[in-house]
C-alpha positions in Angstrom: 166.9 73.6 103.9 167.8 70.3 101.5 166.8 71.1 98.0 166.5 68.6 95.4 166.1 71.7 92.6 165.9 75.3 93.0 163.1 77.1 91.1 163.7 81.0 90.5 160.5 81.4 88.5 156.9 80.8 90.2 155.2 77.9 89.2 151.4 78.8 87.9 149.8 75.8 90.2 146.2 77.6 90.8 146.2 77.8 86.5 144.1 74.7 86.5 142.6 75.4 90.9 139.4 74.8 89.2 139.7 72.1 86.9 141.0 70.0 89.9 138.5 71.0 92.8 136.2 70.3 90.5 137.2 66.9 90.4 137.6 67.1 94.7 134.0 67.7 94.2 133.2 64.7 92.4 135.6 62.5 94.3 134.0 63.6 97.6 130.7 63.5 96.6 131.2 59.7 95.1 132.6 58.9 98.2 129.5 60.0 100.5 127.5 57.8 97.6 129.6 54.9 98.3 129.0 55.5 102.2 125.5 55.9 102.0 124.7 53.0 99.2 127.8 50.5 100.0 128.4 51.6 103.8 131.8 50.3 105.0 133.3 46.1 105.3 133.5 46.8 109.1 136.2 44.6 110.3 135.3 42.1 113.2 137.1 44.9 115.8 134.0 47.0 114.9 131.6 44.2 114.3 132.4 41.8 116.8 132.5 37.8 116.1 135.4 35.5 115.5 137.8 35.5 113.2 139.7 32.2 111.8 143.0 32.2 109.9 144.1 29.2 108.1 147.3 28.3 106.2 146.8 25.2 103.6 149.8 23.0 102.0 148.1 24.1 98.4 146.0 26.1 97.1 142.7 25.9 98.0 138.9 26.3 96.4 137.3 28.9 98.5 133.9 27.6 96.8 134.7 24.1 98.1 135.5 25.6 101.5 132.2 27.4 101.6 130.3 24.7 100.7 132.4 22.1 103.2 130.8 24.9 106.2 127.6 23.4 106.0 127.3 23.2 110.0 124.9 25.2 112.0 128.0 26.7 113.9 129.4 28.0 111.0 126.2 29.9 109.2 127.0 33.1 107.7 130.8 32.9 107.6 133.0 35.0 105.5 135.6 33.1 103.5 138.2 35.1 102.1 142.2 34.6 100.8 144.1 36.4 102.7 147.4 37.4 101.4 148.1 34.4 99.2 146.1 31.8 97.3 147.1 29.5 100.3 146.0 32.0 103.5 142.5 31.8 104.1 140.8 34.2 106.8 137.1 32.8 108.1 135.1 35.7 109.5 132.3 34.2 111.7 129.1 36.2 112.9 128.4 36.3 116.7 125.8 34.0 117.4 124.4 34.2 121.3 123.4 30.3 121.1 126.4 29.0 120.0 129.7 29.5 121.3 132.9 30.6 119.7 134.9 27.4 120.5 132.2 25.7 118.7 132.4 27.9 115.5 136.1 27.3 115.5 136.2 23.4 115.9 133.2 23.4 112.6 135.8 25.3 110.7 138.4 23.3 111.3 136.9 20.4 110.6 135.6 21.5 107.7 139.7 22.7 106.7 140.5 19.3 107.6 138.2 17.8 105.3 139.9 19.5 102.3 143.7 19.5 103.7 144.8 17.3 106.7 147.9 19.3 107.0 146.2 22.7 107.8 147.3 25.2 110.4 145.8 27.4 112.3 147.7 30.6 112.4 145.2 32.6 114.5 142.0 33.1 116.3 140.3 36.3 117.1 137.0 37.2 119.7 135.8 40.5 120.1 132.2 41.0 121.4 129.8 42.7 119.9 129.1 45.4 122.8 132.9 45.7 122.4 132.9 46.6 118.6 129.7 49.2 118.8 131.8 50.8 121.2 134.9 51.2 119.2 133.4 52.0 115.8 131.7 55.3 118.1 134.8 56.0 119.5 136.8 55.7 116.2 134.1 58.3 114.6 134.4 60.4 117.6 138.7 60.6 117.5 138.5 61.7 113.9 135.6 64.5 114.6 137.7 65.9 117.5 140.9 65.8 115.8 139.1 67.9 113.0 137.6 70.6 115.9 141.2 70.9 117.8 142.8 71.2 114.4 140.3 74.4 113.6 141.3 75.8 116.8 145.0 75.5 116.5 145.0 76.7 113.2 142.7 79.5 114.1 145.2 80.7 116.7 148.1 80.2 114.6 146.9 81.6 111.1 143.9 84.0 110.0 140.9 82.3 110.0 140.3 82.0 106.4 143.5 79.5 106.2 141.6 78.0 109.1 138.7 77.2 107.2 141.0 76.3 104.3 143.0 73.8 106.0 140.0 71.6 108.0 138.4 71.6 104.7 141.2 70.1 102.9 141.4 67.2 105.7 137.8 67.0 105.5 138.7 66.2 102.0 141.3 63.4 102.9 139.5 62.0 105.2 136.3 61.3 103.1 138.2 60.7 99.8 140.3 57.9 102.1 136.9 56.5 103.6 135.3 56.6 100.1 137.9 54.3 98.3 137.5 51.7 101.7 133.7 51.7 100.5 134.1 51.4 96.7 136.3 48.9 96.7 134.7 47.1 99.8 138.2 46.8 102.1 138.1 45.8 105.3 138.0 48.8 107.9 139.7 47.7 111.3 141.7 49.7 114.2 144.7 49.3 112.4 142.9 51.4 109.2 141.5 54.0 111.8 145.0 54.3 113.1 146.3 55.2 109.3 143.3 57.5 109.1 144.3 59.8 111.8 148.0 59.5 110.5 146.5 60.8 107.6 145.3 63.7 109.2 148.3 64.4 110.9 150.5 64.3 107.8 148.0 66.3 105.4 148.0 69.4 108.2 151.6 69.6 108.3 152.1 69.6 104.9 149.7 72.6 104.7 151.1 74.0 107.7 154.5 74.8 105.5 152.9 76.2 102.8 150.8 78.6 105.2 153.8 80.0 106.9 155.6 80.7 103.6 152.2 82.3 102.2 152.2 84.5 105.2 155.8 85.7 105.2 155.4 85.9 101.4 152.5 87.9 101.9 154.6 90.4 104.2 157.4 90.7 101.3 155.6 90.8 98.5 154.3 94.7 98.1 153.1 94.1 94.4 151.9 91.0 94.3 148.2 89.7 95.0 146.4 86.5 96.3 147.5 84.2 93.5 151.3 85.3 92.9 151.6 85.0 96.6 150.1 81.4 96.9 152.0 80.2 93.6 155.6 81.5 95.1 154.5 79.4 98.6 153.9 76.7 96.7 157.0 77.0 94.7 159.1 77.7 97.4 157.7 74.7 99.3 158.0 72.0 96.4 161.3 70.5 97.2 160.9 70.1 100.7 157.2 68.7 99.6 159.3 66.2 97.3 161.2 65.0 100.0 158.9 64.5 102.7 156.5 62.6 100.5 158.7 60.5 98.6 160.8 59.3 102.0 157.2 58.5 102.9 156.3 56.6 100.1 159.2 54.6 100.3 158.3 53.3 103.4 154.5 53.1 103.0 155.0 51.1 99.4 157.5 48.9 101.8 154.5 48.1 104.3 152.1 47.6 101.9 153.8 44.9 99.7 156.0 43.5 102.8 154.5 44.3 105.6 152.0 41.5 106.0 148.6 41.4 106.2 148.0 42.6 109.5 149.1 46.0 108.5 147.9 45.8 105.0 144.9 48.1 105.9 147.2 50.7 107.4 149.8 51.2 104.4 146.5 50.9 102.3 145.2 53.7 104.2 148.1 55.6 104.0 148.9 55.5 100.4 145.5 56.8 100.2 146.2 59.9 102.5 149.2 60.6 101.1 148.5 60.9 97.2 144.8 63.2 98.1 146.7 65.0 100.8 149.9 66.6 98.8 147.6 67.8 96.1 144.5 69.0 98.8 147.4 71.2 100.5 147.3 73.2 97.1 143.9 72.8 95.1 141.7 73.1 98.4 143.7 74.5 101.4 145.3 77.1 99.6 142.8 77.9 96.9 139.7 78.0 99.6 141.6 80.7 101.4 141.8 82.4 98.2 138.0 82.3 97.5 137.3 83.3 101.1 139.0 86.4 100.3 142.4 86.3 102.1 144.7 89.1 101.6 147.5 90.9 102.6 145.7 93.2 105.2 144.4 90.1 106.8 148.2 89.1 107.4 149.5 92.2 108.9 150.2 92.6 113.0 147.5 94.2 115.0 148.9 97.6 116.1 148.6 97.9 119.7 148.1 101.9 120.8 150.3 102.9 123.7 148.6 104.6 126.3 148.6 108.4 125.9 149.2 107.9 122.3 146.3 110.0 121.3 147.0 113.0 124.0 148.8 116.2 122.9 152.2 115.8 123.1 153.3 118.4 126.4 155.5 121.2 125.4 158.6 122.0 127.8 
């Protein structure tokens, strides 16, 4: 295996287990806060209504655009810059008395008003029957991810690193959802799709630490719970290293050059990754810990051979 560094001595990483969950405590806890006080910015895949994107010569005063939207077709819109001070995105409600033709040509007109020379980059419908259905859906992929994951793992692994690994994407997953609510960024498919990436990329970054914590726990006679989990960990750190910062390089490359279609998806995963490298050590592992796991718990199940426990017959 590549290693950027080689480590002979363990690194203490549970020294400060407490400190940090601690603060996974308060991060998830401010997060289901946010949810239940701020809720989410569902985007219009979730909502349902139109969406209007507009590129201007110059840049534009969104409070001159607003009030330009005066028309009965376009009450309730969303003004917004999107991407740059010149990209504008118009989110329009679904209204079942007006049509969505006729809440694009009041925007327009209103654009036009302002800049003759604006272009309209793209137009977007979704119903709302459409949207309900998706947001329950998107809910539902996440909690069944979660329930195969605690079934594979439970197979795989004892089921105290079970427990420890769904709680540690439990973790990502709220934490990543939490900073959506806080700082009020819109939530479409394309963020649902990093979510579950998320997911995928926290469990198999705890997946390699559990496999070198159970061989570890096999070859280490002397050592207990703790020395075993901080020579995984150590062991693991510089193919952790490389994984996450090929990652980030490509994430960081999305998220400032990707556009802003994908913008909520690199957003996403920035998230995911950052909470989900430390969550493999200061929850996974150190849950697994608290639940007791030990070196008993990793050994084989004998299997008796049949006759094993009849008198041996003398010639």
């Amino acid at each position: 295996m590549l290693q950027i560094f080689s480590v002979t001595k363990a690194i203490d990483f549970l020294k400060h287990a407490k400190v940090i969950s601690l603060l996974s405590v308060v991060l998830v806890v401010g997060s289901l806060l946010s949810l239940g006080v701020k809720g989410i910015n569902w985007g219009l895949d979730f909502t349902g209504g139109t969406v209007v994107e507009l590129e201007f010569s110059q840049q534009v005063d969104l409070i001159q655009l607003r009030s330009g939207l005066d028309a009965d077709e376009a009450e309730g819109a969303v003004v917004q810059n999107f991407g740059s001070s010149r990209d504008v995105l118009i989110r329009l409600p679904v209204r079942e008395e007006i049509k969505s033709d006729d809440q694009v040509s009041a925007v327009m007109e209103a654009a036009r008003s302002i800049d003759s020379n604006v272009i309209q980059k793209r137009v977007e419908f979704v119903g709302p029957q459409v949207g309900k259905e998706l947001a329950e859906q998107g809910g539902l992929a996440v909690i069944v991810a979660l329930i195969c994951i605690l079934i594979y793992v439970s197979f795989r692994f004892e089921w105290r690193l079970a427990m420890g690994s769904v709680a540690a994407l439990g973790h990502d997953v709220i934490v990543t959802l939490g900073v959506f609510s806080i700082l009020q960024l819109e939530f479409d498919l394309t963020v649902l799709a990093g979510l579950l990436t998320v997911v995928g990329y926290s469990l198999n970054d705890t997946i390699v630490v559990y496999d070198r914590v159970r061989e570890n726990f096999l070859k280490m006679r002397k050592g207990g719970p703790n020395e075993v989990v901080n020579k995984s960990i150590t062991q693991t750190m510089s193919r952790t290293i490389i994984t996450t910062g090929t990652t980030l390089v490509v994430v960081i490359a999305l998220f400032l050059k990707g556009g802003t279609m994908i913008h909520g998806f690199a957003t996403a995963l920035l998230c995911g990754i950052f909470v989900g490298t430390y969550s493999s050590i200061y929850v996974a592992s150190f849950l697994a810990i608290k639940l007791g796991i030990c070196r008993e718990h990793m050994m084989p199940v004998e299997i008796e051979k049949e006759g094993a426990d009849q008198d041996a017959v003398m010639p």
